[in-house]
LUMDREN-997209 format. One record per residue (C-alpha): residue number from 1; residue in three letters; x, y, z. Coordinates in steps of 0.1 Angstrom, whole numbers, plus 5000, padded with zeros to 4 digits. Layout:
N
NUM; ALA; X; Y; Z
...
This chain:
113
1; UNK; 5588; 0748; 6306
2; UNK; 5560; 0757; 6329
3; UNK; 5533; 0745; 6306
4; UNK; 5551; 0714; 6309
5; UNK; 5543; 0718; 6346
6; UNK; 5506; 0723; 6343
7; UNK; 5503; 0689; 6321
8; UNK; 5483; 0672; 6343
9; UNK; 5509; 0636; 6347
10; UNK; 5536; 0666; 6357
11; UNK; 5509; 0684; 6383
12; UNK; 5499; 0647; 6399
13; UNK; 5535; 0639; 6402
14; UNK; 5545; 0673; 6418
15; UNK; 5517; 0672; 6444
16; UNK; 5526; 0636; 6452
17; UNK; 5561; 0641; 6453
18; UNK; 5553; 0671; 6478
19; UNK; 5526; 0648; 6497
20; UNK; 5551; 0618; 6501
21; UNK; 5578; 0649; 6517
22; UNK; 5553; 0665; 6539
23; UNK; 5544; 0629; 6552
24; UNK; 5579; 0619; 6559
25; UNK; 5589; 0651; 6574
26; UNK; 5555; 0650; 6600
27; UNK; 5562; 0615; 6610
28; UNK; 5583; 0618; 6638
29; UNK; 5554; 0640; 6656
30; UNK; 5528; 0610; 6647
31; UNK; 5516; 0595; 6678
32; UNK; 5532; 0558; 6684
33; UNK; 5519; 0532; 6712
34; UNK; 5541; 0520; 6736
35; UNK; 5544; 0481; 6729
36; UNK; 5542; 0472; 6768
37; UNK; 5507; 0488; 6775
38; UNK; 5472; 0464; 6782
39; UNK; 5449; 0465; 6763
40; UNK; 5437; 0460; 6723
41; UNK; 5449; 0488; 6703
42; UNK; 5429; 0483; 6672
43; UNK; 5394; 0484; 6690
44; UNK; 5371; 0514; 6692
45; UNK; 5366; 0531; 6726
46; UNK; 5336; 0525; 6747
47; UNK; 5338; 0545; 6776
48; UNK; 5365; 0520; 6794
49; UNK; 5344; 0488; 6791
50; UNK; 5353; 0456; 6767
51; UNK; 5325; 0456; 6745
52; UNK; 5324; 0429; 6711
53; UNK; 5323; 0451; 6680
54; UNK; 5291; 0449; 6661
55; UNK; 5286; 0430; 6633
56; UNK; 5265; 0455; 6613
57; UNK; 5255; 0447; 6576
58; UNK; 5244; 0474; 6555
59; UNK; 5217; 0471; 6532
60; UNK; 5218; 0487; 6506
61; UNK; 5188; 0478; 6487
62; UNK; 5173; 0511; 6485
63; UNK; 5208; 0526; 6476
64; UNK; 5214; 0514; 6444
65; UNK; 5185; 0521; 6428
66; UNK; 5191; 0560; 6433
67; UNK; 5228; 0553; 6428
68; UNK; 5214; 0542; 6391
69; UNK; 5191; 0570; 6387
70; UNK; 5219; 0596; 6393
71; UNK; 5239; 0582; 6370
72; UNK; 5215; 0572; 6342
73; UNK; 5204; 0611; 6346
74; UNK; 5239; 0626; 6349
75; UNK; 5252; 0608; 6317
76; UNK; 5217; 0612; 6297
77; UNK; 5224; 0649; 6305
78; UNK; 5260; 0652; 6291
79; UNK; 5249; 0636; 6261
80; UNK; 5222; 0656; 6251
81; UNK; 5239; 0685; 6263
82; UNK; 5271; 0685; 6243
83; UNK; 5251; 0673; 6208
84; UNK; 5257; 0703; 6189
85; UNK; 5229; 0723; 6176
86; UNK; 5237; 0722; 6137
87; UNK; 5245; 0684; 6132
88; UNK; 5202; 0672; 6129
89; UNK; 5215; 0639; 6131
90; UNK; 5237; 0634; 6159
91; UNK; 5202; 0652; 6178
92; UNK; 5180; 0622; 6165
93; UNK; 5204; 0604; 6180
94; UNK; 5206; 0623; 6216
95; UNK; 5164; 0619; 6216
96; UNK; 5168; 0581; 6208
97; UNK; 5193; 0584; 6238
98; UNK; 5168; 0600; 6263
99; UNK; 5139; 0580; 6254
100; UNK; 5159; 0546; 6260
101; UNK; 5172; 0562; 6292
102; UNK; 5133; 0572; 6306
103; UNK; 5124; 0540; 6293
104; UNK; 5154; 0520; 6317
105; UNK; 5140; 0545; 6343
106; UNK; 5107; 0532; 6343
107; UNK; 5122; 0499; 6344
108; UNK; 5143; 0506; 6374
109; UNK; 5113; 0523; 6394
110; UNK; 5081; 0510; 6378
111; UNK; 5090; 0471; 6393
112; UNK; 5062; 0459; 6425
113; UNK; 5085; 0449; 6450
C-alpha cells in the first residue's frame, strides 16, 4: 500500500487534493472588495494618481537565441552523457550528435545581423 502512495499519479493527486483543502479552508480570510467603493480595482497603484497603463512590448530578440543555446547544450549533454561506455556504436553516434549540435551552434551565433 504505501508504495502505491509514492507512484507519482497517487503523490500528484494527494498534494492536490490537500492544495484544493488548504485553499477552500483559507478562503474565508482572503481579502474581498466591497462592491460600493470608487475607483478601478484591477489597476496597479500609482501613488493615488489615475495614470494609463503602459503599453510595454518586450523584445525578445536577444532572448531566444540563448534560450536555444541552453537547450541545444543541456540536451547535447544528456545525450552524450548517458551513451554507455561499452556499446562503440551508440558513441559514434553521440559524436555525430555533438558535432551536428556545434555545427547548429555556429549557425545560431555565427549569422551578421
Amino acid at each position: 500500500m504505501n508504495e502505491l502512495l509514492l507512484a507519482p499519479p497517487a503523490a500528484f493527486l494527494i498534494v492536490l487534493a490537500v492544495s484544493l483543502g488548504l485553499s477552500y479552508l483559507s478562503a474565508p480570510l482572503a481579502f474581498k472588495r466591497k462592491a460600493g467603493l470608487p475607483g478601478p480595482s484591477l489597476d496597479s497603484y500609482a501613488c493615488g494618481e489615475e495614470v494609463p497603463p503602459p503599453r510595454v512590448q518586450p523584445d525578445y530578440s536577444q532572448f531566444f537565441p540563448f534560450a536555444f543555446f541552453f537547450t541545444i547544450l543541456h540536451v547535447v549533454a544528456l545525450m552524450v552523457t548517458t551513451v554507455p561506455a561499452a556499446a562503440a556504436g551508440s558513441l559514434v553516434i553521440a559524436v555525430v550528435y555533438l558535432l551536428g549540435a556545434v555545427f547548429g551552434l555556429f549557425l545560431l551565433f555565427g549569422r551578421n545581423n
